[in-house]
N, C-alpha and C positions, 0 to 999 in steps of 0.2 A: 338746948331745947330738943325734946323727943322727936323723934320722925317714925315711929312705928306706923305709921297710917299710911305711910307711903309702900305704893308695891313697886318692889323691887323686878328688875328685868333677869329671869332667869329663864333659861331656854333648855333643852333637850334636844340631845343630836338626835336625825330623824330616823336613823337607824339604830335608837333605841325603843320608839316609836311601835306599838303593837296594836295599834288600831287609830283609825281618822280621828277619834275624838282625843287621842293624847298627839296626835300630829296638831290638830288645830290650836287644842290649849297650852300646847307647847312649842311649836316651831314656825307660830307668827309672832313675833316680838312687838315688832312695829310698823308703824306707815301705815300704808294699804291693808296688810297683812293683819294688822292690829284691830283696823274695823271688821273685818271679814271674822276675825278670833272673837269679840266683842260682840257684833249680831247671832253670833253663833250659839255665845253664853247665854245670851238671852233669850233666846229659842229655846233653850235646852232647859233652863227655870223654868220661863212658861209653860212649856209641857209637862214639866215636872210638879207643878201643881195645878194640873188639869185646868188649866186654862183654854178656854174656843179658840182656834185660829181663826179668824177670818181671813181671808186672800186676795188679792187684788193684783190683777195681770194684766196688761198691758202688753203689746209684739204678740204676732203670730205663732205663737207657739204649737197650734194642729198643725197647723203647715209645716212646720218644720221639722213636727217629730217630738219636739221636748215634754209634750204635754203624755207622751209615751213613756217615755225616758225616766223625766224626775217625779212630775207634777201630778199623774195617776197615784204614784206606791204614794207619794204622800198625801192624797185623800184618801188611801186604804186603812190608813192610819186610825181613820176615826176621831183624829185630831180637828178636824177644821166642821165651821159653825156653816160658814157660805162663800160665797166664792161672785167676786165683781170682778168681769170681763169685758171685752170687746162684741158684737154681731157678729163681726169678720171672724172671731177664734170662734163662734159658734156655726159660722157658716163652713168653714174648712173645714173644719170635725169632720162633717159629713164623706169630703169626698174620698177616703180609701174605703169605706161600703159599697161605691156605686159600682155595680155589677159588671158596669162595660170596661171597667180603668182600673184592674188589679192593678196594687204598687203603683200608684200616679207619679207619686213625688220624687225627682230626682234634682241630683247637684247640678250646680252649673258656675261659671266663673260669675266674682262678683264683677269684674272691668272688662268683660267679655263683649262681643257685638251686639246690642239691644233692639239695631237694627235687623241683624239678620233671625234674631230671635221671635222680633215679630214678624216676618216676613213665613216664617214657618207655623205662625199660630201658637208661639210659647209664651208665657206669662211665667214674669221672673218673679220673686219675693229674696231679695238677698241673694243671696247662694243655693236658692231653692226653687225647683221651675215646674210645671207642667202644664197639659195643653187646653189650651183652650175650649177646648170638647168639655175638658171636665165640669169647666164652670157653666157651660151651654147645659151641661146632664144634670146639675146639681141644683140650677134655676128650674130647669125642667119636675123636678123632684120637688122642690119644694113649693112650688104654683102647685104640682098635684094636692102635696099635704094641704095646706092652707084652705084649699079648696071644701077638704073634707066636712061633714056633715059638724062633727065634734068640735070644728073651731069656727062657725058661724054664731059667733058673736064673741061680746069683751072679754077680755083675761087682761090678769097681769102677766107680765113678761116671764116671769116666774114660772108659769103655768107653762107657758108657751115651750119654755125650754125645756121642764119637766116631760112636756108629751114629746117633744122630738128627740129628748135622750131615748122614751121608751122603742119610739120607731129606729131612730139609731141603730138601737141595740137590738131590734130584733133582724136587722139586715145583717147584722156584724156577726149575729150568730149563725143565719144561714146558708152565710159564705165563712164561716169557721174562723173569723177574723178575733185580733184583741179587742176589747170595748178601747171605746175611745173614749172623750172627756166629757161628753153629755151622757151616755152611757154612766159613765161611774157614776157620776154625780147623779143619775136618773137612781139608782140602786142602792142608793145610802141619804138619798131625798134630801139632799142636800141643796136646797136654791140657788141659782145663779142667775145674776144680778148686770145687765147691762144697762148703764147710764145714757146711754148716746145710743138707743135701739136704732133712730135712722139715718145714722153713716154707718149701713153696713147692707150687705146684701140679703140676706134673712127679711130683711123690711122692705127693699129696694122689690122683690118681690110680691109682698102684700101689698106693696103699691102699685104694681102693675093690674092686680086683679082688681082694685080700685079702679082705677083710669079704664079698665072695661067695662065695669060698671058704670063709672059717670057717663060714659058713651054710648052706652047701651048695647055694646056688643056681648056681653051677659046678663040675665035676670037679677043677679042676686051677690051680693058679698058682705059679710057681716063680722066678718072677724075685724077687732081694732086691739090696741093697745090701751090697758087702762095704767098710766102713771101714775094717777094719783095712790090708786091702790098696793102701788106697788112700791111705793115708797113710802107709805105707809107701814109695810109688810116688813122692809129694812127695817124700819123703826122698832116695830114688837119684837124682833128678834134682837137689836140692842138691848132695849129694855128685858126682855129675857136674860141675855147675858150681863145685865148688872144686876138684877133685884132678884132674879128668878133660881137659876143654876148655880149652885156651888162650882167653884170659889166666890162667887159674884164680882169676876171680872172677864175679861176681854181683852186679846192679842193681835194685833192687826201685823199681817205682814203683808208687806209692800213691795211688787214689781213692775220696773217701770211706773210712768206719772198718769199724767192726762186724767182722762172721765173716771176710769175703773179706781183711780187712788181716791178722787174727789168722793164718789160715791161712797165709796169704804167708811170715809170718813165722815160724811153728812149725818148721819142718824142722831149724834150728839145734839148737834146745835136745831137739828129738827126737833128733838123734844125736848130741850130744856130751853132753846132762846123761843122757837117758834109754837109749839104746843106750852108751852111754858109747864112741862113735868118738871117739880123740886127732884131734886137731888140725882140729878142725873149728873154720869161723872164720864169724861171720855177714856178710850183705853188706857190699861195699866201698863200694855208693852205695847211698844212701834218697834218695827225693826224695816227698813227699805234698803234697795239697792235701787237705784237711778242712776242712767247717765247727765241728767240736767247738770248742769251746773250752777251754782246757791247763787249767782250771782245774776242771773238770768231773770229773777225774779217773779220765776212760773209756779203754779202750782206744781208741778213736777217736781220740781228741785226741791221745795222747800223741806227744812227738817223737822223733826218731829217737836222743837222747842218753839218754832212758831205757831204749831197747830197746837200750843197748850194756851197759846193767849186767844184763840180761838174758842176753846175749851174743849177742842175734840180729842186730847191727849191728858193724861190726867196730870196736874199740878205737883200733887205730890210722891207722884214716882217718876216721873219724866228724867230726873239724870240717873237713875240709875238701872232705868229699864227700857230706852230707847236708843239706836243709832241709825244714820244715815250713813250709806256708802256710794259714793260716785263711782259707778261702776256697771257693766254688760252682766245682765245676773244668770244671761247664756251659761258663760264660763265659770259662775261659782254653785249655780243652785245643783248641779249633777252631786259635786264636794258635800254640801249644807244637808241633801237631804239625805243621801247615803249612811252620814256619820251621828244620824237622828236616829235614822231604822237602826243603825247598826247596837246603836245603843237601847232599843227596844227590842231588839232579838235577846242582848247578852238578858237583861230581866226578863226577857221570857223564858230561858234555858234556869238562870235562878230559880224563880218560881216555880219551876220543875223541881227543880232540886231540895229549893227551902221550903215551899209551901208558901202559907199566911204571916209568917214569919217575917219572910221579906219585909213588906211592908212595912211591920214593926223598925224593923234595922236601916230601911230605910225607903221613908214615904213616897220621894219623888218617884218610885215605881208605879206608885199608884195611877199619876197620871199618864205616866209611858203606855201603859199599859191597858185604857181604856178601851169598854168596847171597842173591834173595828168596825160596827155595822153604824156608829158613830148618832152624832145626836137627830137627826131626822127632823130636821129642824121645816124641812114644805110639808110634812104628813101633818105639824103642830101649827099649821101656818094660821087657822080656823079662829081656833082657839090661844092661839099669841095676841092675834088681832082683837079677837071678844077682848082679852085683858085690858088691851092698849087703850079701847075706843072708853073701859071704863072708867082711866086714868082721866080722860078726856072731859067726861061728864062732871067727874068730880071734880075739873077744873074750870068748871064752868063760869065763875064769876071773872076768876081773870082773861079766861077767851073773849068774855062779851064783850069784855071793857078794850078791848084791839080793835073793838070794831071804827072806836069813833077816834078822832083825833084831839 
């Protein structure tokens, strides 16, 4: 009986090894090592036929730096469609702007005193600490913003974080700082997407200037959150990345569980089980790294085979373009995205070289290679939505018919 179908285990010492993407597709065999090689491959197709990222993050990653480190260069990319977050990673962005707290963040032991830490007024995040001030100056900041004439009355959240990327960014310029992660995302109008707006500070906020109002120790507060619209708004932009945009598909990657994975993944079963749009299909790649464990039976843990009987995963690419990895994606996203760019540098020094030709000899440049000013998916937000709402009408006889039992 033939066995050519089966692939064989063949490895490459790593000091033959002349760049991260022949280290990955060579010198993880197995185990662990195998998925990490495996989400890898799959990222690297996806972008290779220009496919949307979408992103989904989970942990404090402003606080800590990472969102510096890996998760900026890769929305320079141009690669990613939107990005579902935490409040919290939108509220910490903010604080190495604040004027009075150059360099806030620093290390601290994770099994260190907690007591004596708070007794000095430091707030721990992990292995990562700063004082108390900061987040007294950064509440302070953002009661200011809220306050403002411009955000007296509803938005979606979208909105919200689109105007605080631009304020962001214009403090970060001048105190000569890096942009941070509203920032970038404010400059390539890329949406970002929290599910759970009031567990986080950002809102804790707009609540306070509420409760002055209901009290009457202010005139006026008019800023709210609109969800409906904004979930709405995920939705046209799924629908854009299936019907709209070449390839007409859609990549979702996955860090860390909880709200920001759930959100990621809703806009499927919003428009084809709940709007009831035909032929809506969910993504063609998942790729996650979680530490839940499967057995846990959280949304966190689950893998991308369960979210196909869901139908937020697509049916018929699901084994050969999904994996889950139980795993800290601290320690691997630095590796993951490095050996992505690095591999969009080599085609861009080609394309210096070959021209248009590339291409020809080999497509998946194409997608490596896409704009970086990326697809500006909040500037199209208008008009995604005009599309959506018309899908809507036209479905109007099966809407009505949900009404009655």
């Amino acid at each position: 009986m033939p066995h050519d179908h089966r692939r064989r285990v063949r490895v490459r010492r790593v000091d033959e090894c002349e760049s991260l993407d022949e280290l990955i597709r060579h010198c993880f065999p197995a185990f662990g090592g195998a998925f990490f090689r495996r989400i890898y491959e799959i990222l690297d197709r996806a972008i290779g036929m220009g496919c949307p990222l979408t992103l989904a993050v989970a942990g404090p990653v402003t606080v800590s730096g990472q969102h510096q480190a890996w998760l900026i260069p890769l929305i320079e990319t141009g690669w990613v469609a939107y990005l579902s977050t935490t409040d919290a990673v939108c509220y910490h962005d903010g604080h190495r702007s604040l004027p009075a707290h150059r360099d806030p963040i620093y290390e601290v032991p994770i099994w260190g005193d907690d007591g004596a830490l708070r007794q000095e007024r430091t707030i721990r995040v992990t292995d990562m600490a700063f004082d108390e001030e900061v987040l007294l100056d950064q509440d302070k900041f953002l009661t200011e913003v809220l306050s403002r004439p411009e955000f007296q009355r509803p938005m979606t959240g979208t909105e919200l974080r689109y105007r605080l990327g631009a304020i962001y960014a214009e403090r970060e310029r001048a105190q000569n700082l890096a942009p941070g992660l509203l920032a970038a995302c404010h400059a390539r109008a890329i949406p970002v997407f929290v599910g759970a707006p009031s567990d986080g500070s950002v809102f804790l906020n707009s609540m306070k200037l509420w409760a002055m109002r209901e009290s009457g120790l202010i005139d006026s507060y008019k800023f709210d959150l609109d969800l409906h619209a904004e979930v709405f708004e995920a939705c046209a932009y799924h629908r854009w990345g299936l019907f709209d945009n070449p390839p007409r598909a859609l990549a979702a990657l996955i860090l860390g569980g909880g709200v920001p994975k759930n959100f990621n993944l809703q806009p499927e079963p919003a428009l084809g089980q709940i709007l009831g749009i035909p032929n809506v299909r969910g993504y063609n790649f998942d790729v996650q790294i979680v530490t839940a464990p499967v057995t846990d039976g959280s949304l966190s843990s689950c893998p991308p085979a369960e979210a196909v009987t869901w139908g937020k995963v697509d049916k018929d690419t699901y084994q050969q373009a999904t994996e889950s990895m139980q795993a800290d994606y601290s320690t691997l996203m630095p590796f993951l995205v490095k050996a992505l760019l690095d591999n969009r540098a080599r085609y861009e020094r080609r394309l210096a070289e070959e021209g248009e030709a590339l291409f020809e000899r080999e497509p998946r440049a194409r997608g490596y290679l896409r704009p970086r000013e990326g697809y500006r998916l909040f500037a199209m937000r208008e008009e995604l939505c005009r599309r959506l709402k018309e899908d809507v009408r036209a479905n109007r006889e099966w809407l009505m018919s949900t009404l009655t039992v």
